[in-house]
BALOBA-1460 file (C-alpha; in Angstrom, 3 decimals):
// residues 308
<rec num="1" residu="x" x="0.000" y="0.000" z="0.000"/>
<rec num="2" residu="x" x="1.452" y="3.449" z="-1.408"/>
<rec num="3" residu="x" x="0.375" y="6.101" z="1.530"/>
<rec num="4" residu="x" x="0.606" y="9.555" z="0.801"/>
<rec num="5" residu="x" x="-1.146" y="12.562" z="2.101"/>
<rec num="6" residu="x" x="-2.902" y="13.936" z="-1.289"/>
<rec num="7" residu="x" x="-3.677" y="11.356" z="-4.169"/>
<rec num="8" residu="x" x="-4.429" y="13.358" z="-7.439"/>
<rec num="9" residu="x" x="-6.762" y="10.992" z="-9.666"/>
<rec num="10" residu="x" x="-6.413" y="12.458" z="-13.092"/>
<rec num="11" residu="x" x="-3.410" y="13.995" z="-15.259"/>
<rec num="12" residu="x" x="-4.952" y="16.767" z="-17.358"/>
<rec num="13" residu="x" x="-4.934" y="20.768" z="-16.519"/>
<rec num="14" residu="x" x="-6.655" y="20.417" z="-13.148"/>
<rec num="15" residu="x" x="-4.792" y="17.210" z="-11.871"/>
<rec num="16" residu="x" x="-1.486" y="18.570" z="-13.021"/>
<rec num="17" residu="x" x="-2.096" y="21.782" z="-11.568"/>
<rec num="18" residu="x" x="-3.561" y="20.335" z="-8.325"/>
<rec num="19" residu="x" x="-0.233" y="18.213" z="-7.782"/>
<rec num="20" residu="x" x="1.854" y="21.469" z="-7.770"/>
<rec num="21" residu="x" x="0.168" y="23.377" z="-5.216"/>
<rec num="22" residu="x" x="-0.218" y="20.243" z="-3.178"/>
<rec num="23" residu="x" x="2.885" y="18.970" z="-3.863"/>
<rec num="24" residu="x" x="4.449" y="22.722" z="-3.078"/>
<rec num="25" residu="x" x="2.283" y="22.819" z="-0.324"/>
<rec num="26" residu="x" x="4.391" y="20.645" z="1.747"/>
<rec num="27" residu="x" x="2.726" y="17.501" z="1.178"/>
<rec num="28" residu="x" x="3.426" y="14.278" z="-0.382"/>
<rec num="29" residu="x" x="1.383" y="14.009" z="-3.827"/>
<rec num="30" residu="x" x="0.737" y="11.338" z="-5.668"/>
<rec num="31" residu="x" x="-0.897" y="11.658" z="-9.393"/>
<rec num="32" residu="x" x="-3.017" y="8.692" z="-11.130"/>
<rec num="33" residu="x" x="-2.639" y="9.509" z="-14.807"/>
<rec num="34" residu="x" x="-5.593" y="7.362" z="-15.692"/>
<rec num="35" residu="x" x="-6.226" y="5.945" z="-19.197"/>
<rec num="36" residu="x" x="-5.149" y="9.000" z="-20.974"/>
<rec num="37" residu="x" x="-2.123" y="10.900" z="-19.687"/>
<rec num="38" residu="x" x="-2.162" y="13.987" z="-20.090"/>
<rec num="39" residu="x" x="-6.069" y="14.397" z="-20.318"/>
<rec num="40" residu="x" x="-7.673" y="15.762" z="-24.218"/>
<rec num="41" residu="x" x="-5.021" y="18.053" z="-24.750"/>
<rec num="42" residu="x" x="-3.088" y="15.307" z="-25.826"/>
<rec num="43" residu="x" x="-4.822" y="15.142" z="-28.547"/>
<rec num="44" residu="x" x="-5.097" y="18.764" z="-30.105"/>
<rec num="45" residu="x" x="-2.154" y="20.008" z="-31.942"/>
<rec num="46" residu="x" x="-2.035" y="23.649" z="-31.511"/>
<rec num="47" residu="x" x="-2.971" y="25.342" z="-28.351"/>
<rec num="48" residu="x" x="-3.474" y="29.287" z="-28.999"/>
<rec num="49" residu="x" x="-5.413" y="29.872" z="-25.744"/>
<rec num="50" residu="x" x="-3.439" y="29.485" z="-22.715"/>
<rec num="51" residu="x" x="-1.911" y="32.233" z="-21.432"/>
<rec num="52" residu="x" x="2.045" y="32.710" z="-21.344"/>
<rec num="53" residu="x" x="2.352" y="30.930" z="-24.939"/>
<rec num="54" residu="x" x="2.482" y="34.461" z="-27.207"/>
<rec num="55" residu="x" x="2.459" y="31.650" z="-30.283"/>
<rec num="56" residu="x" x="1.018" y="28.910" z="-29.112"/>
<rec num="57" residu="x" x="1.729" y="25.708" z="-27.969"/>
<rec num="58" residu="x" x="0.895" y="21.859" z="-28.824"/>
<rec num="59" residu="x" x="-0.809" y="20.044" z="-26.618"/>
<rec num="60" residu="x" x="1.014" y="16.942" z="-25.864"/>
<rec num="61" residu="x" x="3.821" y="19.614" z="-25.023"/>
<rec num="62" residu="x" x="1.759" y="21.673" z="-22.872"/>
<rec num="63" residu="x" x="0.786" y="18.584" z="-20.667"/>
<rec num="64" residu="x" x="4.558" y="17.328" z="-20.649"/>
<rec num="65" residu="x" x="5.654" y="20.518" z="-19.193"/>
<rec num="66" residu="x" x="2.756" y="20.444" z="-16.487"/>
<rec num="67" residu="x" x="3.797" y="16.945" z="-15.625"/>
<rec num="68" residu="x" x="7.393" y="17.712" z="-15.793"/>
<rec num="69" residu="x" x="6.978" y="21.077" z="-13.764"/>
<rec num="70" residu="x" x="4.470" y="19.120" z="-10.937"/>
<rec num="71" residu="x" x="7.685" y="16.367" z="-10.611"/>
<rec num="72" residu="x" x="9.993" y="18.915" z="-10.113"/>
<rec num="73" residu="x" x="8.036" y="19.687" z="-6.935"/>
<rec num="74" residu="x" x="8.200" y="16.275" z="-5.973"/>
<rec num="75" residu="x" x="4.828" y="15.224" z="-6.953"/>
<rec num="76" residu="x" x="4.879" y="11.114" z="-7.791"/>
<rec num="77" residu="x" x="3.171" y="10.006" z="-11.196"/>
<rec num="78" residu="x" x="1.933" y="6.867" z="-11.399"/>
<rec num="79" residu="x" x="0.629" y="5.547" z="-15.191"/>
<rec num="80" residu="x" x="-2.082" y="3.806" z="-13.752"/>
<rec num="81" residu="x" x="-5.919" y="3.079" z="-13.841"/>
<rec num="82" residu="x" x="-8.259" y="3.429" z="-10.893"/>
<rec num="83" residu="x" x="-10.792" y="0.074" z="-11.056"/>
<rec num="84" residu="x" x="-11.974" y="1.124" z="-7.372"/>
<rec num="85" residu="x" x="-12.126" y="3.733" z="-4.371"/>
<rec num="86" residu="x" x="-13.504" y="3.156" z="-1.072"/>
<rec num="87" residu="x" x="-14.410" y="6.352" z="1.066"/>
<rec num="88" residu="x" x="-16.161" y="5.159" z="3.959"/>
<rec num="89" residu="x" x="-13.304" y="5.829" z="6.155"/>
<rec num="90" residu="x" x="-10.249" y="7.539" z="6.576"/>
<rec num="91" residu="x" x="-7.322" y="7.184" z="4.949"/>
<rec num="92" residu="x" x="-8.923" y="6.832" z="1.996"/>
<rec num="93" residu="x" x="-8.412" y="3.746" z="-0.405"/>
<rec num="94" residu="x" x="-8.173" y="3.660" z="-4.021"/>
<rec num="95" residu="x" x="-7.174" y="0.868" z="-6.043"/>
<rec num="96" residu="x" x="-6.132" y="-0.085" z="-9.702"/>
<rec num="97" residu="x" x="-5.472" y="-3.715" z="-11.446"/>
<rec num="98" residu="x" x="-2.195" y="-4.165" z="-9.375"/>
<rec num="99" residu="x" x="-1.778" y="-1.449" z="-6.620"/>
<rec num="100" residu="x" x="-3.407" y="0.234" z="-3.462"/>
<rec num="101" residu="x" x="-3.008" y="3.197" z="-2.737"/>
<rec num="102" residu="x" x="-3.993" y="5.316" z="0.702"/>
<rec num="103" residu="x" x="-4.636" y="8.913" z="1.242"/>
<rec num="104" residu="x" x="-5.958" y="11.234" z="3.740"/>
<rec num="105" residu="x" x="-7.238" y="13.575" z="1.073"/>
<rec num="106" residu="x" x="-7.978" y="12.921" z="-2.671"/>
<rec num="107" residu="x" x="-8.949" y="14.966" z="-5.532"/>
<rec num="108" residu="x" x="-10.556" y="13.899" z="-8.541"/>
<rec num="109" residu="x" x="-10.027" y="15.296" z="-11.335"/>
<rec num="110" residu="x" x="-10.468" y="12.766" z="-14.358"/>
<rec num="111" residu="x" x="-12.046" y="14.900" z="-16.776"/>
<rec num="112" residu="x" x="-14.787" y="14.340" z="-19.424"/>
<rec num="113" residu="x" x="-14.562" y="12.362" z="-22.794"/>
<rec num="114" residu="x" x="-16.123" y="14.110" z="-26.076"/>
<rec num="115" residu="x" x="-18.381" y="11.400" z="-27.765"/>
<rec num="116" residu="x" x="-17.445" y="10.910" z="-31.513"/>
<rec num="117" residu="x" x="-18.832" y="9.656" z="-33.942"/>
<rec num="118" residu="x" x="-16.734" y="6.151" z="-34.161"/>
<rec num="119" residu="x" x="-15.333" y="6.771" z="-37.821"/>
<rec num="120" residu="x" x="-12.082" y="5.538" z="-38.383"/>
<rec num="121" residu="x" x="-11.473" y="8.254" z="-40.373"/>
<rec num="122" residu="x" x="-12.599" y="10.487" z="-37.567"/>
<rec num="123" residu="x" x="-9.998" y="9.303" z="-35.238"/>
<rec num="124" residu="x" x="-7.203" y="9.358" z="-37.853"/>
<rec num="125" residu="x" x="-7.671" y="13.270" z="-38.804"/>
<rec num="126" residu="x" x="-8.370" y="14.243" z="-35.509"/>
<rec num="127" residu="x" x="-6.172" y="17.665" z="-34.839"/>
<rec num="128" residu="x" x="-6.213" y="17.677" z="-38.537"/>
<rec num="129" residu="x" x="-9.845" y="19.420" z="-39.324"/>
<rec num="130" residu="x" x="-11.831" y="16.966" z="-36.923"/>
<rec num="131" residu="x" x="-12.447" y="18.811" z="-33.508"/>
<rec num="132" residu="x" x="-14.654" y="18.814" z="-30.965"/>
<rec num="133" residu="x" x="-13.794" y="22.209" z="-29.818"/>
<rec num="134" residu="x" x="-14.371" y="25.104" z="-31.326"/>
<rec num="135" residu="x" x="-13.444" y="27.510" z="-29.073"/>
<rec num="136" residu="x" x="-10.128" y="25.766" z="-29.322"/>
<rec num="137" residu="x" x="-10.233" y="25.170" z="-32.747"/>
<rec num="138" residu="x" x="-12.683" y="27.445" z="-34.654"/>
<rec num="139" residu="x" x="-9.564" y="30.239" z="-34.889"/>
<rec num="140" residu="x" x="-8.288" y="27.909" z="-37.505"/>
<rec num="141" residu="x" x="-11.275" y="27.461" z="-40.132"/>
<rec num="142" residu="x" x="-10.855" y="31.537" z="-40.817"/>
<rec num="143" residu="x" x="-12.951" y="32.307" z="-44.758"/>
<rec num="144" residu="x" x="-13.674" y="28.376" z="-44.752"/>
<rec num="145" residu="x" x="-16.565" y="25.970" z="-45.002"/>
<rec num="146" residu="x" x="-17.634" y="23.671" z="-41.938"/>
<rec num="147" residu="x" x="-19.986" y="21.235" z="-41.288"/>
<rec num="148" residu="x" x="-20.978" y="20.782" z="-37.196"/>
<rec num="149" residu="x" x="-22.484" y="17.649" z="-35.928"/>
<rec num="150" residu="x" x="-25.485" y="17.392" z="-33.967"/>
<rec num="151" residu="x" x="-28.830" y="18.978" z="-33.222"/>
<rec num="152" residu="x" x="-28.561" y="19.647" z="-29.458"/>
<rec num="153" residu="x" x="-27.828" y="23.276" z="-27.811"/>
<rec num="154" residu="x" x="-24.654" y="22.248" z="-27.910"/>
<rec num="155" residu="x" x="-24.611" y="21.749" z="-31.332"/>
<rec num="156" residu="x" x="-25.904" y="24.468" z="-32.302"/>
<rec num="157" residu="x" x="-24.432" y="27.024" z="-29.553"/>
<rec num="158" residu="x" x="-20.893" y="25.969" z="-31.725"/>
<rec num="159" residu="x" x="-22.026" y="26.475" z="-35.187"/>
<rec num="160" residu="x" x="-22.993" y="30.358" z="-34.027"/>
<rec num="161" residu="x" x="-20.075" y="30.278" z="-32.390"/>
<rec num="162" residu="x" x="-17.824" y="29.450" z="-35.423"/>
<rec num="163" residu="x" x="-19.608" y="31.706" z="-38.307"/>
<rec num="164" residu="x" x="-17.190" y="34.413" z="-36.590"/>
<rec num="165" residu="x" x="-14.537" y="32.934" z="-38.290"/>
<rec num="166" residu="x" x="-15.798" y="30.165" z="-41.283"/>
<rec num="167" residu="x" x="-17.635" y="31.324" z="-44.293"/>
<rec num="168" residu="x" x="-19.979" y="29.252" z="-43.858"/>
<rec num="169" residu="x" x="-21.522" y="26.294" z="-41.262"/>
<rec num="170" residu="x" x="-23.705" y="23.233" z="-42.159"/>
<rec num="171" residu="x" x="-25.536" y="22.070" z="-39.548"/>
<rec num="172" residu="x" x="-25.447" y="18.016" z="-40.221"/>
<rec num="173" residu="x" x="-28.037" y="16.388" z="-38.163"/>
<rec num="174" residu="x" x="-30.048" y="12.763" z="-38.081"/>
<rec num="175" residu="x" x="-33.827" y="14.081" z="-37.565"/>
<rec num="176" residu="x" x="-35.472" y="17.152" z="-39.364"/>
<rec num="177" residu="x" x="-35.882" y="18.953" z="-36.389"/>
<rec num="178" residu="x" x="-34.038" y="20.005" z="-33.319"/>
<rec num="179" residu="x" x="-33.860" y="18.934" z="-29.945"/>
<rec num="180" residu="x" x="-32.157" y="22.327" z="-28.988"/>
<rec num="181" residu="x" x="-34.059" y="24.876" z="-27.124"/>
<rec num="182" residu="x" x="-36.314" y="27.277" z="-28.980"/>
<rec num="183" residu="x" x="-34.498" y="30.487" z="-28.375"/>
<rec num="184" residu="x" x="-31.219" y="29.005" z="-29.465"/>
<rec num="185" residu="x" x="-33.110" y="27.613" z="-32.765"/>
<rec num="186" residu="x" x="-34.345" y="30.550" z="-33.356"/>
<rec num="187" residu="x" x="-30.875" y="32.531" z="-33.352"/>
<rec num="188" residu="x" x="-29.277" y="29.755" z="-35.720"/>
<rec num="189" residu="x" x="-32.394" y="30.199" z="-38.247"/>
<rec num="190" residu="x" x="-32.016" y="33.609" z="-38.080"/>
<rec num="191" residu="x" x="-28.235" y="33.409" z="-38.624"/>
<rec num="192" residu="x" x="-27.298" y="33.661" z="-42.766"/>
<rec num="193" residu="x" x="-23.720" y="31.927" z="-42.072"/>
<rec num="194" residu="x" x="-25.639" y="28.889" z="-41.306"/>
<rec num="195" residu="x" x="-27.160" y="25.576" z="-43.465"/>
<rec num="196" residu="x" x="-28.816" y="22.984" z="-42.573"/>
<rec num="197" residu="x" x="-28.376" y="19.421" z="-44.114"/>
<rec num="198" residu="x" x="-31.420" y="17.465" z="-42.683"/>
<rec num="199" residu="x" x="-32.060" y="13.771" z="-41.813"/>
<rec num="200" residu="x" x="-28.140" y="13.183" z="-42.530"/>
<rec num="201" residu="x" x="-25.693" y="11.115" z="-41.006"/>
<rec num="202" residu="x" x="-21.867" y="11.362" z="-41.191"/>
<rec num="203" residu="x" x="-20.865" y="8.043" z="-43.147"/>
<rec num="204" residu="x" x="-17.181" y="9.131" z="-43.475"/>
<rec num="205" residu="x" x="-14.917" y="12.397" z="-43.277"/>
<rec num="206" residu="x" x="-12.969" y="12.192" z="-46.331"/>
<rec num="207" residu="x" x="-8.922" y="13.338" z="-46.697"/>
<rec num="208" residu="x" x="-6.018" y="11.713" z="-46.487"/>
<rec num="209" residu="x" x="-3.658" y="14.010" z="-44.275"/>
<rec num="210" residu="x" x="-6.867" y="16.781" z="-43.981"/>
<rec num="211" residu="x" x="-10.419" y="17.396" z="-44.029"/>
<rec num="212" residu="x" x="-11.643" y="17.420" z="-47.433"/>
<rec num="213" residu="x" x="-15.350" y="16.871" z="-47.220"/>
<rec num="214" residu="x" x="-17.504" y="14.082" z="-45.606"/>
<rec num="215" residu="x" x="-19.849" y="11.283" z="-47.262"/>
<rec num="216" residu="x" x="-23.458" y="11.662" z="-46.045"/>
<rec num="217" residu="x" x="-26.014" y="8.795" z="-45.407"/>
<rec num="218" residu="x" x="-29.291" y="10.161" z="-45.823"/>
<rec num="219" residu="x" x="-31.575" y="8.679" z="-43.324"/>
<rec num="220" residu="x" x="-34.646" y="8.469" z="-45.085"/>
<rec num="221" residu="x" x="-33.737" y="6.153" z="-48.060"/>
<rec num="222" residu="x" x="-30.614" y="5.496" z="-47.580"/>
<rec num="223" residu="x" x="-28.819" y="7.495" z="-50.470"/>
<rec num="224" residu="x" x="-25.126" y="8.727" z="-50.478"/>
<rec num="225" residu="x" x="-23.857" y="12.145" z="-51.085"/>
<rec num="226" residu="x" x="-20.920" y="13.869" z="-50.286"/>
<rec num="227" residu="x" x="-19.904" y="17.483" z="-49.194"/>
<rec num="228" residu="x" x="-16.507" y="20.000" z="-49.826"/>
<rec num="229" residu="x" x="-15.641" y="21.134" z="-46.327"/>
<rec num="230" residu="x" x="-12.377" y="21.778" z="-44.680"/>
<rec num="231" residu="x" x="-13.085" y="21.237" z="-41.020"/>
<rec num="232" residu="x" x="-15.699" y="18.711" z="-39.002"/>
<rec num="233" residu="x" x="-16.576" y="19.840" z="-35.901"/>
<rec num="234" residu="x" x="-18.800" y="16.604" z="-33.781"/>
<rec num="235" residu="x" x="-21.210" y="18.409" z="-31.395"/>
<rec num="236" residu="x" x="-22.612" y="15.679" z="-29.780"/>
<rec num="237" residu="x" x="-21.686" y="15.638" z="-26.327"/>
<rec num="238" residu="x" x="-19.583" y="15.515" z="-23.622"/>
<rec num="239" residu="x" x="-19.480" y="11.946" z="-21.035"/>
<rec num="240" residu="x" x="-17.578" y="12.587" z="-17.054"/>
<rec num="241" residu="x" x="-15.308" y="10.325" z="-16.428"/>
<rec num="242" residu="x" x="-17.158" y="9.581" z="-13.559"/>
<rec num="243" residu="x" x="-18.064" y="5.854" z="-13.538"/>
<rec num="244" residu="x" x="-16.078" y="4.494" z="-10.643"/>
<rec num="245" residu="x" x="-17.384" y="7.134" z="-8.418"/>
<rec num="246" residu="x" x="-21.189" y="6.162" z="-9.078"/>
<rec num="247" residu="x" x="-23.021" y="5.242" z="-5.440"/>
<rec num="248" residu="x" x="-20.011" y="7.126" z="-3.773"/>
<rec num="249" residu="x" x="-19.801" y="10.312" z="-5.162"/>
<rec num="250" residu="x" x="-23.102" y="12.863" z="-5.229"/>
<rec num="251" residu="x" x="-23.570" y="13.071" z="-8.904"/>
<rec num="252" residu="x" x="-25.866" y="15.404" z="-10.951"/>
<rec num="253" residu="x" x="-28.691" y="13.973" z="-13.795"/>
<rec num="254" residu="x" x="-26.017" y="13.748" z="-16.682"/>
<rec num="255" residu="x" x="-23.393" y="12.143" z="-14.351"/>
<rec num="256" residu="x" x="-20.693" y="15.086" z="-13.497"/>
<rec num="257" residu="x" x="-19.756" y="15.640" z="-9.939"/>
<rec num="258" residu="x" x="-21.227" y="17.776" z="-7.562"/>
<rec num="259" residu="x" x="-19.650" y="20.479" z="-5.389"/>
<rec num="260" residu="x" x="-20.804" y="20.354" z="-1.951"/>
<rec num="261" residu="x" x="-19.055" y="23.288" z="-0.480"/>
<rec num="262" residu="x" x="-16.438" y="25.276" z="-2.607"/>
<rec num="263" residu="x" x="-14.617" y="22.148" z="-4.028"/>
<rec num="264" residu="x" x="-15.630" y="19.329" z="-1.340"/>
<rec num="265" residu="x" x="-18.075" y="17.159" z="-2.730"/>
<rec num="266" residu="x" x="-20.295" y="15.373" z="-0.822"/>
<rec num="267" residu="x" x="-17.641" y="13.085" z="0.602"/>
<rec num="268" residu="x" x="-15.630" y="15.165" z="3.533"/>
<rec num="269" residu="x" x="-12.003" y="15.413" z="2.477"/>
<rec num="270" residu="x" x="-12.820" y="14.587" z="-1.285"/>
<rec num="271" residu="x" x="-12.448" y="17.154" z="-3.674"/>
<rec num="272" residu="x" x="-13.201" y="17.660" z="-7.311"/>
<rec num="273" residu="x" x="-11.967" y="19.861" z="-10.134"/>
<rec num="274" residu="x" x="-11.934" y="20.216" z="-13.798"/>
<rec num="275" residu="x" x="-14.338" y="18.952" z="-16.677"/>
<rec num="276" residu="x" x="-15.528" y="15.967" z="-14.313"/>
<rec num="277" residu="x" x="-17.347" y="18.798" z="-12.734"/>
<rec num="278" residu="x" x="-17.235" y="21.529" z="-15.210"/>
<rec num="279" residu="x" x="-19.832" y="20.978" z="-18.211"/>
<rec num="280" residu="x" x="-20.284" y="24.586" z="-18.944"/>
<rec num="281" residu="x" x="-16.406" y="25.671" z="-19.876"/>
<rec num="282" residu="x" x="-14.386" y="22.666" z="-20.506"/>
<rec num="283" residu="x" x="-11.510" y="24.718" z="-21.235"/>
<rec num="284" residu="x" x="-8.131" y="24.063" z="-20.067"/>
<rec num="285" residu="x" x="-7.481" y="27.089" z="-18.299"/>
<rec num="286" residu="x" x="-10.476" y="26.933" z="-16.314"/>
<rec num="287" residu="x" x="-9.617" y="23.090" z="-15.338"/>
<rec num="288" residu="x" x="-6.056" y="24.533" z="-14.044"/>
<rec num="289" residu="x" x="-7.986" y="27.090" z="-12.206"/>
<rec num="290" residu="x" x="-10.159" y="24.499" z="-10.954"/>
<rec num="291" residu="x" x="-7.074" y="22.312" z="-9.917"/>
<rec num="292" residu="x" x="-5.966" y="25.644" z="-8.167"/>
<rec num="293" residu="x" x="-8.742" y="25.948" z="-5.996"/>
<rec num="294" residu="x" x="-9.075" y="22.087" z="-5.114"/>
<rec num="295" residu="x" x="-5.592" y="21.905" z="-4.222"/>
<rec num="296" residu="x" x="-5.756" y="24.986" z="-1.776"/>
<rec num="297" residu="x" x="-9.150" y="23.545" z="-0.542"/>
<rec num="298" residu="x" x="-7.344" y="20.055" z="0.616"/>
<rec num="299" residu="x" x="-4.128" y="21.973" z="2.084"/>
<rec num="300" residu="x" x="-6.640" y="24.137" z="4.670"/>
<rec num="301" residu="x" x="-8.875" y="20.937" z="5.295"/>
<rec num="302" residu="x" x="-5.534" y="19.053" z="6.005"/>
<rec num="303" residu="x" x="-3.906" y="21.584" z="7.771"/>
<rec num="304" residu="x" x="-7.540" y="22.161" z="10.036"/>
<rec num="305" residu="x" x="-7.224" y="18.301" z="11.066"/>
<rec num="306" residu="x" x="-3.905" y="18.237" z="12.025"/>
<rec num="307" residu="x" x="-4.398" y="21.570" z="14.554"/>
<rec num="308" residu="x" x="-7.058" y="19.966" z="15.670"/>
């Protein structure tokens, strides 16, 4: 059993973050990088939004140097999975495949997964016109033609959202209408940037080393067509990596944890931060912010029990 004071269970913005202000906080930290070091940056190419980088940055860099920077502290990373955690009583125990490990405070912060499509093409030119961020991304598709997945609020919040920069947006969705919410349909019908191609499915995204266009399924009678573009953007949602915390963790209706009081959730000396929590930014300054506060949150509910 691996006993350290603060266990970090996640390795993106917020759990990267968190271990440096724990780990500089005087306490021994240990980070679980979970099933995706590094969290979704890892998988965009260019990052133009986080501060300091005047010209960007890539985002496998941008997590090494997080990682890199929360070692030099002396914060332990362990490339591991959690299959368990039991937080019935102090020190708490988490566990993966082949380890235990035991802390008296533990933040989670293991993110939340886009939901694609499941197109092998999808997952090859990912980073390379295939997003599913725009405010991440959309500075890129400047004067050019998108399509955006989806029907949801979500869906349709990005394709307004990226008409400030693309000529213009087709809206690419299964039904022929909207589940959105009225007032946000009516602000994308009332937006000229925008098209709609109804009862259409994404088949495939076609390019070889870019976005070239996409093969549509209609889903009526099953016809093919295909459309120029030069980016894909899916809009379909967002799942919290949240799973092993079900029946433990308070969670809300679409599964992300809740805060209890400031970053404590429900469990006392348990605290969250980043896009396992967050569903409204999902941005990877706000998850280091996040991390920020957690991390501060655990030192003063540490420090309270040891006075005491």
């Amino acid at each position: 059993m691996q006993k350290k004071k603060i266990l970090v269970i996640g390795s993106g913005p917020a759990g990267y973050t968190a271990a440096i202000y724990a780990s500089r906080g005087g306490y021994e930290t240990t980070v679980i990088s979970g099933n995706q070091p590094g969290g979704q940056l890892t998988i965009t190419t260019e990052v133009e939004n986080f501060p300091g980088f005047s010209k960007g940055v890539l985002g496998p860099s941008l997590m090494e140097e997080m990682k890199v920077q929360a070692q030099r502290f002396g914060s332990q990373i362990s490339d591991d999975e959690v299959t368990s955690v039991d937080f019935k009583s102090q020190p708490f125990t988490v566990k993966s495949a082949e380890k235990t490990y035991s802390a008296d405070a533990l933040i989670v912060a293991t993110g939340a997964s886009a939901m694609w499509l499941g197109l092998e093409s999808e997952q090859r030119l990912r980073g390379r016109g295939v997003s599913a961020c725009t405010t991440c991304d959309g500075f890129f598709i400047k004067n050019k033609d998108v399509i955006v997945v989806g029907g949801g609020d979500t869906a349709l919040e990005e394709a307004n959202f990226l008409t400030k920069f693309a000529n213009i947006v087709t809206i690419v969705h299964r039904r022929d209408v909207f589940k959105a919410s009225r007032i946000m349909q009516q602000k994308t019908f009332s937006n000229p940037k925008i098209k709609f191609a109804w009862n259409s499915a994404v088949k495939e995204i076609l390019g070889e080393s870019k976005v070239e266009g996409i093969s549509i399924l209609s889903t009526k009678d099953g016809s093919l067509s295909t459309m120029k573009c030069d980016g894909v953007f899916v809009a379909i949602g967002h799942r919290p990596n949240s799973e092993v915390f079900q029946g433990i963790l308070e969670l809300n209706e679409k599964g992300y944890i809740v805060r209890k009081s400031r970053t404590m959730t429900n469990v006392e000396g348990v605290f969250v931060a980043g896009d396992v929590y967050d569903y409204d930014y999902r941005q990877g300054v706000t998850a280091a912010g996040y991390g920020c506060e957690a991390a501060l949150d655990a030192i003063r509910w540490l420090g309270d029990r040891e006075r005491d």
